[in-house]
C-alpha positions as a Markdown table, in Angstrom:
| # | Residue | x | y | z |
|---|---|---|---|---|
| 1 | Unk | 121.2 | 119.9 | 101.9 |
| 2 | Unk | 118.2 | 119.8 | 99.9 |
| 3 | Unk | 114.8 | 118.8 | 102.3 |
| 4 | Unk | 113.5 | 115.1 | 101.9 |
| 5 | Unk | 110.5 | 114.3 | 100.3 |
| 6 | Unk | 107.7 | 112.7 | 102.3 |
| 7 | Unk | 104.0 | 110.9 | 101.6 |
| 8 | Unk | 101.2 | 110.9 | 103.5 |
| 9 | Unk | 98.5 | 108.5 | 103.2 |
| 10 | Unk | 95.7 | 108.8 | 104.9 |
| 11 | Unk | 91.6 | 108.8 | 104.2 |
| 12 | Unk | 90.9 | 111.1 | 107.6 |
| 13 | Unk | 91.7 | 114.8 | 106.3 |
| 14 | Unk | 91.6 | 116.2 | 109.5 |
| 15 | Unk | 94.7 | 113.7 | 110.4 |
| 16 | Unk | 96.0 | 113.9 | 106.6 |
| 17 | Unk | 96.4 | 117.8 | 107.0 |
| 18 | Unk | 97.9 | 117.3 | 110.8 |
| 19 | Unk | 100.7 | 114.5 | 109.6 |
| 20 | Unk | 101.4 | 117.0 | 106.9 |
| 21 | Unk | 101.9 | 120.1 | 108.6 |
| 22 | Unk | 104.1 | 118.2 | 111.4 |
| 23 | Unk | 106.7 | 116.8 | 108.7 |
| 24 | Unk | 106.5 | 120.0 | 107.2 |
| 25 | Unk | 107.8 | 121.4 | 110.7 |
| 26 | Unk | 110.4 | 118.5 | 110.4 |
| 27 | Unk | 111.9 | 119.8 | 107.5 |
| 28 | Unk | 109.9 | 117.9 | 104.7 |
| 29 | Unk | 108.0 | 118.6 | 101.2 |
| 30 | Unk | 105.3 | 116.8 | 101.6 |
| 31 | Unk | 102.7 | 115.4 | 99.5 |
| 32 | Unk | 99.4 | 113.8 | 100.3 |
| 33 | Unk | 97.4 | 111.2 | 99.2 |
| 34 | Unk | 93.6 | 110.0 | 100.8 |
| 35 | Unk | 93.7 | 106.7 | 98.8 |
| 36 | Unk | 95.8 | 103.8 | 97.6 |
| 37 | Unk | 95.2 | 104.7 | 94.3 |
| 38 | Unk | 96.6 | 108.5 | 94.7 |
| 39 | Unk | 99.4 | 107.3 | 96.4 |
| 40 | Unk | 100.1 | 104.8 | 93.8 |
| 41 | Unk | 100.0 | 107.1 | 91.3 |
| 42 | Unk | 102.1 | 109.9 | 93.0 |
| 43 | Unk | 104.8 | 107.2 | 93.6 |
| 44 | Unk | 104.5 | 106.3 | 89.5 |
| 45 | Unk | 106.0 | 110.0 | 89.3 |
| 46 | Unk | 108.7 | 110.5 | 92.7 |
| 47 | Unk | 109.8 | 108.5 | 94.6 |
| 48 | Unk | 109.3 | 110.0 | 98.3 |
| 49 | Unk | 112.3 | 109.2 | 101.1 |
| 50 | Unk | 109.2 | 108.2 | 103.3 |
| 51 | Unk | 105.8 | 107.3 | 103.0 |
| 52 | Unk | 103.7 | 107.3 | 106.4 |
| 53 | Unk | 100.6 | 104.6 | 105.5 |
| 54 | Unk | 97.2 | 104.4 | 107.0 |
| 55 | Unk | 96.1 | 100.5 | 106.6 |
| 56 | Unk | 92.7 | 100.9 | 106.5 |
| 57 | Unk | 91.6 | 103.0 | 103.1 |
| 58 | Unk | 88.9 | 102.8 | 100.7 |
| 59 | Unk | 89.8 | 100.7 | 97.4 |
| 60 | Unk | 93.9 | 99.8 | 97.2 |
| 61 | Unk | 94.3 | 99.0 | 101.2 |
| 62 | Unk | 97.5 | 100.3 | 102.8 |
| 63 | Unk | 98.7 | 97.2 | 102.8 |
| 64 | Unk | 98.8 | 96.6 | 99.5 |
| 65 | Unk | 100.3 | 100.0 | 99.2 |
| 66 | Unk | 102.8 | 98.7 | 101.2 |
| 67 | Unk | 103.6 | 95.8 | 99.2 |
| 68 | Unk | 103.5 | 97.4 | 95.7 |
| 69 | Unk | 106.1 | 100.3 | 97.2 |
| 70 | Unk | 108.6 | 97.2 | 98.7 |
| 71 | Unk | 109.0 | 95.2 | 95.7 |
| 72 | Unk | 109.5 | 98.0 | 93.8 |
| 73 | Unk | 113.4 | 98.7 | 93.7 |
| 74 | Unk | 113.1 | 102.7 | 93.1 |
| 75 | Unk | 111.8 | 102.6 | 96.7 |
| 76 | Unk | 114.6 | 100.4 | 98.3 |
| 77 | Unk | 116.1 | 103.4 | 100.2 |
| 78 | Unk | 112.1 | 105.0 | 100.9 |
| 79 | Unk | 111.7 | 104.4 | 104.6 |
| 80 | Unk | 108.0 | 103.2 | 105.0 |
| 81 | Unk | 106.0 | 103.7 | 107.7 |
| 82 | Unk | 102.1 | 101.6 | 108.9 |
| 83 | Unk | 100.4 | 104.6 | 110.7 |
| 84 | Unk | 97.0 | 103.0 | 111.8 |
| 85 | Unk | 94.3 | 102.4 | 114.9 |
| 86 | Unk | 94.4 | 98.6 | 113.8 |
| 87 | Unk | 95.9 | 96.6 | 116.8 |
| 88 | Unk | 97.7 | 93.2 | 117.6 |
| 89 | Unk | 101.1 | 91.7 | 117.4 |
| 90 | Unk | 100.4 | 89.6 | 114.5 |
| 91 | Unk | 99.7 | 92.5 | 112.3 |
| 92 | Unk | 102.3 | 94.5 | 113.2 |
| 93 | Unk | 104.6 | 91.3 | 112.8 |
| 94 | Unk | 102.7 | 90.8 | 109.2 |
| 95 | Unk | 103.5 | 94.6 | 108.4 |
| 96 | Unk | 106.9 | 94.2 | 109.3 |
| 97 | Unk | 107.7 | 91.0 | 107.5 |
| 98 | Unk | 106.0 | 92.7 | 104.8 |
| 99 | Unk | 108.7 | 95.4 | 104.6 |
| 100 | Unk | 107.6 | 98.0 | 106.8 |
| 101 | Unk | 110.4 | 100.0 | 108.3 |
| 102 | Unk | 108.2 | 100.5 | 111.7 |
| 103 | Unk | 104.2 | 100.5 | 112.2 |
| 104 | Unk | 103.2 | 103.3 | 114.2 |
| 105 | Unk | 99.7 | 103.3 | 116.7 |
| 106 | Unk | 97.1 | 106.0 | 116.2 |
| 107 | Unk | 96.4 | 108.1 | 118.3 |
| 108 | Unk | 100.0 | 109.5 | 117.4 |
| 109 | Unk | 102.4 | 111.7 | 119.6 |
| 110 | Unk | 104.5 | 113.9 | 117.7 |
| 111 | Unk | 107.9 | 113.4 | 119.6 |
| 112 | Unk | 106.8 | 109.0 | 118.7 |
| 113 | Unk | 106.2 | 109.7 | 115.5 |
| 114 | Unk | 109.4 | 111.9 | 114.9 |
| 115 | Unk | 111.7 | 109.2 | 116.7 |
| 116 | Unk | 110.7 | 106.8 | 114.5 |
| 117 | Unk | 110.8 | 108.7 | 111.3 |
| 118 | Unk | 114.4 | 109.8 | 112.6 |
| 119 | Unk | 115.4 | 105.4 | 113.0 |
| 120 | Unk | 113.6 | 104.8 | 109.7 |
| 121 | Unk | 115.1 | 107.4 | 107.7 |
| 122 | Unk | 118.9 | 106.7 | 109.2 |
| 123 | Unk | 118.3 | 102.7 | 108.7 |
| 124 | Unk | 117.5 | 103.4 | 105.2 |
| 125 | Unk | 120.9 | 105.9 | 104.8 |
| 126 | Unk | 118.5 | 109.1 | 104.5 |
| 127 | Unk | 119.1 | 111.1 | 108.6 |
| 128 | Unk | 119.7 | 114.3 | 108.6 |
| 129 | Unk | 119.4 | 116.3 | 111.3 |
| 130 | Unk | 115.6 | 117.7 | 111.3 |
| 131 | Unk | 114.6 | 121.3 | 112.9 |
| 132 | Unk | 113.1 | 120.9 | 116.4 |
């Protein structure tokens, strides 16, 4: 089975490199992005199966990210993730009515972050079973 293709967006690198390498040990390519605007322009080229998005970026926001990516129809079957510090039950409400697939708190833990990766992924018809 060939291995899913996954976008990180995120403006810390020290993060950005740690999301990386752990969806890498999921069974991922991976491909990174530190602003809206590189993500935007990656996603003009491939069309990841999920894209793990930091709100809070310099320029493009990662809301608007998530926006553009929802409305666009290549990405109907992308499984799209809100990774960020911000708190409150109205923005993850707004994130979710927005087309997020799940919004995700920082600080992360791994085995959070790969359950919801594994719901996202097998809502949006893309589970497979990932290495441990």
């Amino acid at each position: 089975m060939p291995r899913l293709l996954a976008l990180v967006l995120e403006d810390e690198v020290d993060l950005l490199t740690m999301l990386g390498l752990t969806l890498a040990r999921m069974g991922f390519d991976v491909l990174e992005a530190g602003t809206g605007e590189q993500a935007l322009d990656i996603t003009r080229e491939r069309v990841p199966d999920l894209v793990l998005i930091d709100l809070m970026l310099p320029g493009i926001s990662g809301f608007e990210v998530l926006t553009t990516l929802r409305v666009d129809a290549r990405f109907d079957a992308s499984a799209l993730l809100v990774c960020t510090a911000l708190r409150g039950l109205d923005r993850v409400e707004t994130c979710l009515e927005a087309g997020a697939d799940d919004y995700i708190q920082k600080p992360l833990e791994v085995a959070a972050l790969r359950a919801k990766v594994e719901r996202a992924l097998r809502k949006r018809g893309k589970f497979h079973q990932m290495p441990s």
